[in-house]
VEXGUKOL-448160 format. One record per residue (C-alpha): x, y, z. Coordinates in steps of 0.001 Angstrom, whole numbers, padded with zeros to 6 digits, always signed. Layout:
XYZ;...
***
This chain:
-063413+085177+168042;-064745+082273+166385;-062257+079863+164147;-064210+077318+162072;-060985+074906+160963;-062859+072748+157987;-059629+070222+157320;-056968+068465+159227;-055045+070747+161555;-052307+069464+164580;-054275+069297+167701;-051648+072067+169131;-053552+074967+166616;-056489+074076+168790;-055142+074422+172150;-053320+077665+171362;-056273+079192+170210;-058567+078030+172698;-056142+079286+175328;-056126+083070+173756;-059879+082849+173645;-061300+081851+170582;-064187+079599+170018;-062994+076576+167694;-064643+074068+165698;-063097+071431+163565;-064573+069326+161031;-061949+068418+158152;-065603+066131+156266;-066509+069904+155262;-066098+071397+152128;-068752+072281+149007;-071999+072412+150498;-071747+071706+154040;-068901+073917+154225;-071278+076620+152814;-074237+075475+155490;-071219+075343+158350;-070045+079020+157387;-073843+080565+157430;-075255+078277+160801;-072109+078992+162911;-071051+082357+161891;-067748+082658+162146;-064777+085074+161694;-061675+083011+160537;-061734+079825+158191;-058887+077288+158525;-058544+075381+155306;-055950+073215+154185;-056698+071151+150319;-060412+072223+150845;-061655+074565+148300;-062954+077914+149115;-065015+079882+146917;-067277+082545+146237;-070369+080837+147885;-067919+080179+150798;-067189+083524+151228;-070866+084801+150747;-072412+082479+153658;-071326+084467+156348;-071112+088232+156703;-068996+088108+159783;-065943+086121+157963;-063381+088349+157975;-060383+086278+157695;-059382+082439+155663;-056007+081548+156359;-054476+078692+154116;-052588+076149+155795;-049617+076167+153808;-048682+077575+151370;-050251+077748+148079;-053243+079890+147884;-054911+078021+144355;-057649+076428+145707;-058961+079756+147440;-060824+081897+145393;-059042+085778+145993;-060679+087496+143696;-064073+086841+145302;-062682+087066+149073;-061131+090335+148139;-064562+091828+146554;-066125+090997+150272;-062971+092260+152345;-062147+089156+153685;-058276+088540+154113;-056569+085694+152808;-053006+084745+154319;-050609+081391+153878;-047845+079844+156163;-044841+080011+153335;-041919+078194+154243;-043421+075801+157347;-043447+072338+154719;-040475+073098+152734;-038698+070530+154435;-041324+067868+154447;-041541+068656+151166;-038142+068363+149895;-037659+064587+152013;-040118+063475+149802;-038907+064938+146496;-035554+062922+146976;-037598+060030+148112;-039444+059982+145250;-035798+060436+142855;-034254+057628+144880;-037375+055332+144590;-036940+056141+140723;-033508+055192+140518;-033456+051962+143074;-037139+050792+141938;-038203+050788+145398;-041720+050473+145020;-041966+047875+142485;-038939+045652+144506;-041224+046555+147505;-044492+045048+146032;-042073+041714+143960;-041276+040852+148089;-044757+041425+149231;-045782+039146+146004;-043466+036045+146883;-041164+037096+144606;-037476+037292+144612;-035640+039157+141759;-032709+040708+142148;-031131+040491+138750;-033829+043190+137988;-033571+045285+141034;-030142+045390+141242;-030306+047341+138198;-029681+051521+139213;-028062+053890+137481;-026895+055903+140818;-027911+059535+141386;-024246+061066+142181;-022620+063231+140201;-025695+063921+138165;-027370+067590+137080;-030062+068076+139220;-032263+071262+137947;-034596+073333+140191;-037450+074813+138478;-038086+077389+141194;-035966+078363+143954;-037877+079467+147158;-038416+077973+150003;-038968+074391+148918;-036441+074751+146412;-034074+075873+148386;-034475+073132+150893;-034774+070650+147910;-030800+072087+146736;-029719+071663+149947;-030330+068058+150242;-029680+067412+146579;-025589+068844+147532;-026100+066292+150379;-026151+063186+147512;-023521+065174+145953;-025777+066049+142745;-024555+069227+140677;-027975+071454+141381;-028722+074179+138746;-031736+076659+139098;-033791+078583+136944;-036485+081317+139597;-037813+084296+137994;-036214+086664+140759;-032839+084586+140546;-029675+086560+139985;-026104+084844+139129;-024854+086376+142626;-027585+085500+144239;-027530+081901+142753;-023874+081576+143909;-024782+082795+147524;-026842+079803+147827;-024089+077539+145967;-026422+076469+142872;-025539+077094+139251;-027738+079518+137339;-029704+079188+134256;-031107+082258+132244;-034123+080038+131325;-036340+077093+132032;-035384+075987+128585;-031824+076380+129538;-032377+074639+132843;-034080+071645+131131;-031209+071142+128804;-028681+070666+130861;-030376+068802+133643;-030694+064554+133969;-032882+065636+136882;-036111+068331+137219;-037363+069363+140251;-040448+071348+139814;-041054+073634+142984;-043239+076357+141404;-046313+077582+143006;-049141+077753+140729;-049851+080752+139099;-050774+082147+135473;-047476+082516+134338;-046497+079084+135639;-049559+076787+134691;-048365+074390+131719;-045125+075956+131977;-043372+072551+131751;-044823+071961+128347;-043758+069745+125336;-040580+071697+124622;-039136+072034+127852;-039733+068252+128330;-037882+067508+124947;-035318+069554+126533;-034580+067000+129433;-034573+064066+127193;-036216+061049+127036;-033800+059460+129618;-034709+062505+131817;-036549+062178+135515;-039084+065253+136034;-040203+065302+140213;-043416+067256+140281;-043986+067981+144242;-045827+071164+143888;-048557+071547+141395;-049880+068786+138636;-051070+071956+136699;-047908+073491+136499;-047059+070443+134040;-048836+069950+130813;-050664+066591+131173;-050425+065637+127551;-046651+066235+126773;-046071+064256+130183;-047970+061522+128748;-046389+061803+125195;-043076+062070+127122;-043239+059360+129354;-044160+056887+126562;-040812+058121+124967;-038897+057265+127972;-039058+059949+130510;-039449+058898+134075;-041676+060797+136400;-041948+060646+140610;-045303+062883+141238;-046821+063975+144575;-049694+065394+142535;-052276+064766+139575;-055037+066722+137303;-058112+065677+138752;-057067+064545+141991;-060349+063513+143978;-061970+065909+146160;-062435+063929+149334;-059081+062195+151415;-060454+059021+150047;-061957+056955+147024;-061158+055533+143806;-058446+057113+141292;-058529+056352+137600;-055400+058174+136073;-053324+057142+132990;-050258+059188+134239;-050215+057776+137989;-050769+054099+136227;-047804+054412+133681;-044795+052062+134617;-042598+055141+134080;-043874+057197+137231;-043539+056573+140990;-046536+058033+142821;-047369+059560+146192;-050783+060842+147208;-049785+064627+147655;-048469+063808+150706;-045778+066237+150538;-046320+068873+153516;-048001+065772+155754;-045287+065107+158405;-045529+065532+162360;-043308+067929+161913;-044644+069828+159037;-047599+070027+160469;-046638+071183+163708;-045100+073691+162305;-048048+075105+160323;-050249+074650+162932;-047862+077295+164638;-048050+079441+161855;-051491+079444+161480;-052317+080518+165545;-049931+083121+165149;-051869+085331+161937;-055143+084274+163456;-053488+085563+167132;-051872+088622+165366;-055393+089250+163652;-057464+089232+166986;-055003+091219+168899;-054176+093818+166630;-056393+093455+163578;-052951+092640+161501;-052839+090063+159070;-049278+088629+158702;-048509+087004+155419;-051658+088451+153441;-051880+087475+150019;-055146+089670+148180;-053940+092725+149159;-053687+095498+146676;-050335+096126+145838;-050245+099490+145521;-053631+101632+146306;-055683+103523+143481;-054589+107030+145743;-053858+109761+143859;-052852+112099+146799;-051983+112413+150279;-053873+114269+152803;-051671+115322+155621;-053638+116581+158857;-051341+117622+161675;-054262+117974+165209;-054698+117605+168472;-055121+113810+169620;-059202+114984+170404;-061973+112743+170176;-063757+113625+166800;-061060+115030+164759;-060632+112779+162216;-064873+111886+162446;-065037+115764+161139;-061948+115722+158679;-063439+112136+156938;-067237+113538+156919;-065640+116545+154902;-063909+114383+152416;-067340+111978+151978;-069362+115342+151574;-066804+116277+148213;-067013+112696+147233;-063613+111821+147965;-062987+108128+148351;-060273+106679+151407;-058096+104372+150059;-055284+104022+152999;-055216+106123+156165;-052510+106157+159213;-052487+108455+162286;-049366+108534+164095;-049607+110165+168037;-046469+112444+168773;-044670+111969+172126;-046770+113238+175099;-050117+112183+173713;-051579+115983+172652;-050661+116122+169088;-051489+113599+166141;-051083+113507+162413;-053100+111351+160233;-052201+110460+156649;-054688+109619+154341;-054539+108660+150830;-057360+109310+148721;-058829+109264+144845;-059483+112482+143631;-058694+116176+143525;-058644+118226+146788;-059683+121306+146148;-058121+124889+147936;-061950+124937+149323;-061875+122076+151264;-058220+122443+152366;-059542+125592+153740;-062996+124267+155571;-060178+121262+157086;-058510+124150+158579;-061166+125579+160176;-062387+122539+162158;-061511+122623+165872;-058003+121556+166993;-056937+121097+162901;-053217+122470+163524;-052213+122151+159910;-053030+120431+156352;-051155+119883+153336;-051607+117934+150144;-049346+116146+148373;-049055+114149+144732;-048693+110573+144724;-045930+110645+142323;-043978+113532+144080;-043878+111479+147709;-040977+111174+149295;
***
């Protein structure tokens, strides 16, 4: 199997995969164009990408890609829609940066609070001023809010307890039992979560119900003496109200920005990274030794678990729930051909696959194959299913009556 990685991947993904047979090549300068060229010249069956966008033209070079696997875990810069139309698999490593992650989202609060960067750069300038630095409000005691509580969230809580902040937490899926399992307060809202906190975390991935979710209101809501800590997604944020809100007051520590540049280098020309109210990092939030490392495990395992038995842990653009109307149950003997005859019938009465399983039954003779399909199966073909050799049995069954 060949495994084109096009970004920055630990050395250990390499070895791993070399060592279960796969043909690698790495080359984190691809992406756009040459990434298009690399896919079509070299022909391979998994793409590695980590910030490197993947899209349609990506996914058309090469007929044999069959698999992109994200390393880490948000999936935005991967077009699904168009990987899914050409049965190619996408699948993330949740959960492997959420630690990296969260160090640097109370790095970035404590920088805030203790002015670290700017005493940083008054030392490396000659100067010495600590009637100004000394100057912190202190971080204990205060409401720290979560805007989303999984996996980074919930490592970001655990080290907020650690300063002994009082964390709060607004997630979609978040019950009050299950908030108090994890020892966080619970808000019913990210409204209610905004007005209550002197701190924001925002650990959302980016989605369509979350893009510009922290908006003008919801910043209001914090307060102009508020601190918002953006480590997942600039999008997720409305650039304007940050703006507006930061000019009121607000301070800001952000891993990430609207128009970040493509490459891993150049020249930057943002308002919100240059306002005196924000401490900036350079979305640098998953890139530790150890973070890495870790996805770089993840990743060899779905590409491993993909070559050996054509599973694709942690798939994201699969349907949820298949366009099947019915089940077609076929009890037979475990014969070669069977199912080759009992699929050629269904193709013949133009009825469409959607998911098929065939389970063997101890001692290897018998078999039974379900199959879900779209469209009515008529007592004529039920019949000619019977009648094929070593077809023990067939039934039908509704979708909606399954058990």
């Amino acid at each position: 199997m060949r495994v084109l990685i096009a970004d920055k991947l630990a050395q250990r993904a390499t070895k791993r995969l070399e060592a279960a047979g796969c043909e690698v090549q790495q080359d984190p300068t691809l992406s756009g164009d040459l990434l298009t060229q690399a896919l079509h010249a070299w022909r391979p069956q998994v793409l590695v990408v980590r910030s490197t966008k993947v899209d349609l033209a990506h996914t058309e070079a090469s007929s044999t890609l069959s698999l992109i696997v994200r390393a880490g875990a948000g999936v935005n810069t991967i077009d699904l829609e168009a990987a899914a139309d050409h049965g190619v698999f996408v699948a993330n490593c949740p959960g492997r940066n959420s630690v990296a992650v969260a160090e640097l989202t109370l790095g970035l609060l404590l920088s805030i609070d203790r002015q670290l960067a700017d005493s940083d750069a008054a030392l490396k300038a000659g100067i010495w001023n600590k009637k100004r630095f000394s100057q912190a409000t202190g971080i204990a005691g205060r409401t720290f809010g979560i805007l989303g509580l999984g996996g980074i969230g919930r490592a970001v809580a655990q080290r907020a307890r650690a300063f002994d902040l009082k964390v709060v937490a607004w997630s979609r899926s978040l019950t009050q039992e299950r908030a108090a399992e994890l020892g966080v307060g619970w808000a019913e809202s990210p409204q209610a979560l905004a007005e209550q906190a002197d701190i924001l975390s925002v650990n959302l991935a980016l989605n369509d119900d979350t893009r510009g979710m922290v908006d003008d209101a919801l910043l209001r809501a914090l307060g102009d003496d508020g601190v918002l800590l953006n480590t997942s997604r600039a999008e997720v944020v409305d650039r304007g109200a940050l703006f507006a809100a930061l000019n009121r007051g607000m301070r800001a520590g952000l891993d990430v920005f609207h128009d970040e540049p493509k490459g891993k280098q150049g020249t930057f020309d943002d308002t919100v990274a240059k306002h005196p109210n924000v401490v900036g990092s350079h979305h640098i939030g998953a890139s530790t030794t150890q973070a890495q490392h870790a996805v770089a495990d993840a990743v060899t395992d779905i590409i491993c678990a993909f070559q050996r038995q054509g599973e694709v842990p942690n798939c994201v653009n699969l349907a949820n729930q298949s366009h099947a109307d019915h089940v077609l149950m076929v009890r037979h003997r475990d014969q070669v051909g069977v199912l080759a005859a009992v699929l050629d019938h269904l193709r013949q009465a133009h009825i469409n696959v959607q998911e098929m399983e065939n389970r063997i039954f101890a001692g290897g003779r018998a078999a039974n194959a379900r199959i879900q399909v779209s469209g009515s199966i008529s007592h004529r073909l039920t019949d000619q299913l019977l009648s094929l050799d070593h077809v023990l049995n067939v039934s039908v069954v509704p979708v909606s009556s399954e058990l």
